[in-house]
N, C-alpha and C positions, 0 to 999 in steps of 0.2 A: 503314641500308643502306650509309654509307660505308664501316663497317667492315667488313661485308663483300666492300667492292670493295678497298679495304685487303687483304685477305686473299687474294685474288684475283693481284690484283696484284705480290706476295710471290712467292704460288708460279708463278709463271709466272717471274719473273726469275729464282727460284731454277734453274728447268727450263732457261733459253735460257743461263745462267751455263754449262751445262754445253759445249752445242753450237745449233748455230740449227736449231729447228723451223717445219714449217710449221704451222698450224692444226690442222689436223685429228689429227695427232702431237699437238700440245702438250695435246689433248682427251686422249687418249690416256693419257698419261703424268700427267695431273691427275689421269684417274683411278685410273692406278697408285697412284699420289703419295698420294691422301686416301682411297681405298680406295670400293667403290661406294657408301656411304650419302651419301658427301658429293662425291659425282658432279656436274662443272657443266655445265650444259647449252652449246650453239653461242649461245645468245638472253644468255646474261653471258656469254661468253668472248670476243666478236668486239667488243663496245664497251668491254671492261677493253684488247685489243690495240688500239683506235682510241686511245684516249685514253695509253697507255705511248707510242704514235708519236707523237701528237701534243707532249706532253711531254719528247719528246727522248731517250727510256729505251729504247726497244728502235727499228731500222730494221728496211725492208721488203726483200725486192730483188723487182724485176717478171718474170715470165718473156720469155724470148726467142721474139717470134712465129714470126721466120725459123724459130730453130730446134726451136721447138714444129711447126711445120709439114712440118718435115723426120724429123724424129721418129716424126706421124703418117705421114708416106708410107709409113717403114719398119715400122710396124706395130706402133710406140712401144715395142719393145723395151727399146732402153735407158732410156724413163723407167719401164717399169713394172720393172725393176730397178734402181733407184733411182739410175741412173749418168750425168751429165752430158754429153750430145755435142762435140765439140770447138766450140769457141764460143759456149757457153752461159755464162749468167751462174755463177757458183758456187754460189749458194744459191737457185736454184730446186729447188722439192722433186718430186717423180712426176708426171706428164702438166700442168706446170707453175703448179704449187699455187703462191703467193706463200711464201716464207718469213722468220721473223721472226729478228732477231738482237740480241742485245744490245748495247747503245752506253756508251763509256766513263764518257756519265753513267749508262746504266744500272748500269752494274756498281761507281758509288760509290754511287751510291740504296741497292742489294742491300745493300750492306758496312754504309750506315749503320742499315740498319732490323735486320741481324741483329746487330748491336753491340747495339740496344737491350734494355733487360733487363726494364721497367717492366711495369705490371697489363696493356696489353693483350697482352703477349706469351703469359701463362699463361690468359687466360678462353678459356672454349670454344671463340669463335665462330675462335679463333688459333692456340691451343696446339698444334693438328695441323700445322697447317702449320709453325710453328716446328720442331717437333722433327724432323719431316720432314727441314728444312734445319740439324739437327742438324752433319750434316759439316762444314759451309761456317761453323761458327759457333766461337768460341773459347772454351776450356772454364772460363773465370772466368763467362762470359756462358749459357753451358750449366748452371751450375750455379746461378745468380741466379736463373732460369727454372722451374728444378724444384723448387727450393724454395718460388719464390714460388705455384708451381702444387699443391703440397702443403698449405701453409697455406691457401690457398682451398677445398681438396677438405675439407681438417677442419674448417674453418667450417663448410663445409655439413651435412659429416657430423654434428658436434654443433645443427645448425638442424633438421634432419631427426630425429633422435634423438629431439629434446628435442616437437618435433611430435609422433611417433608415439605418446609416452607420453602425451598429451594428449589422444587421440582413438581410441585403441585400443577404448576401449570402445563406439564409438558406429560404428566398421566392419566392414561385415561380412568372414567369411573372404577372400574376390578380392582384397577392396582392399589387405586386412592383407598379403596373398600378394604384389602387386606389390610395397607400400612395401617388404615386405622384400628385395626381388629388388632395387630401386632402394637399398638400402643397402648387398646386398652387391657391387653394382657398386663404388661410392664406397667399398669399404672393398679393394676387389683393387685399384684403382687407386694408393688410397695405400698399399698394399702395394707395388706394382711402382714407385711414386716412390723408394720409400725405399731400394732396390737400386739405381736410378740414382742416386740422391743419393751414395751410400756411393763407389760406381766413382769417379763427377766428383772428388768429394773426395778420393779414394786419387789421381788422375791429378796433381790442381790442388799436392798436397804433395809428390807425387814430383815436377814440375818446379819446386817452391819450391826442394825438396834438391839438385836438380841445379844449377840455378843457385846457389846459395849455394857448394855446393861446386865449382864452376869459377872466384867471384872469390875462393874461399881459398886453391887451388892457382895462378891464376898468379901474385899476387909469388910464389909459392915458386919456380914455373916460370924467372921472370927472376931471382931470386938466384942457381940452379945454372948456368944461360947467364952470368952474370955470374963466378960460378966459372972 
């Protein structure tokens, strides 16, 4: 279960890295973010944000009663346009939602967990959400990931394989019909690694070359100024 509050936890920093949401947004944009199968409900998403507070990783700010109450008189206009009244906090979000922000430890937590490259970055229960935070990540670290997430899927692949040929005879058509549907999933996946792999690795040689070729050109740079 930790890992999955691990994971959790991730893309949530990943999300508030951008700008501060409240609750119900960050529900929102998680589920943009991991697409609806792996939809989190309000029951993990409110004690992964207690604990990121608690912690020191993300603040709160509270809404302004005064100005929630003047708000309502006016027929809450401006919070249900999501626009701030003059003296309200900053980061209160529509009809005075709480909303969460990232905090400077948060935002070295974020940096040190997407630096990491190791096994839990590519197993399942992660790999979404990693690639997700694809952008925010640097592409030496990008590409430790998909490698290591391809060598996993061809494990499996040849685990699965080497099963099927061992039991083929004793399933009937359904079964035979899923295993094979579950193979050609794991085999378009390492397909679609393998184009990502190619890219990373075209990216990660052309800034080798660039840099290489910027410390060859400045001594030249200072001999012709020295000229």
């Amino acid at each position: 279960m930790r890992s999955r509050s691990n994971v959790l936890e991730t893309a949530i920093l990943g999300l508030l890295s951008s700008a501060p949401l409240h609750g119900y947004e960050l529900r929102k944009r998680l589920n943009l973010l991991l697409g609806s199968f792996r939809a989190f409900s309000y029951g993990s998403l409110y004690p992964a944000l207690k604990s990121l507070v608690a912690r020191g990783l993300i603040e709160t700010a509270e809404p302004d009663p005064a100005t929630t109450a003047r708000a309502t008189a006016r027929g809450g206009a401006a919070s249900a346009a999501g626009r701030p009244s003059s003296g309200t906090k900053p980061l209160t979000g529509r009809r005075g939602r709480i909303v969460y922000r990232l905090t400077a430890d948060g935002k070295e937590h974020l940096q040190t967990t997407l630096a990491s490259a190791g096994p839990a970055a590519w197993e399942d229960e992660s790999f979404d959400v990693r690639f997700a935070l694809f952008a925010q990540t640097d592409a030496e670290t990008r590409l430790r990931i998909l490698e290591g997430r391809r060598t996993r899927l061809t494990e499996r692949l040849e685990a699965v394989r080497e099963s099927a040929s061992r039991t083929r005879e004793r399933l009937d058509e359904y079964t035979l019909e899923l295993q094979r549907h579950g193979l050609e999933q794991v085999e378009r996946e390492v397909r679609w690694l393998d184009g990502l792999i190619t890219t990373e690795r075209d990216r990660v040689s052309g800034r080798a070359r660039d840099r290489n070729a910027g410390a060859h050109d400045a001594p030249a740079q200072r001999n012709k100024e020295r000229g």
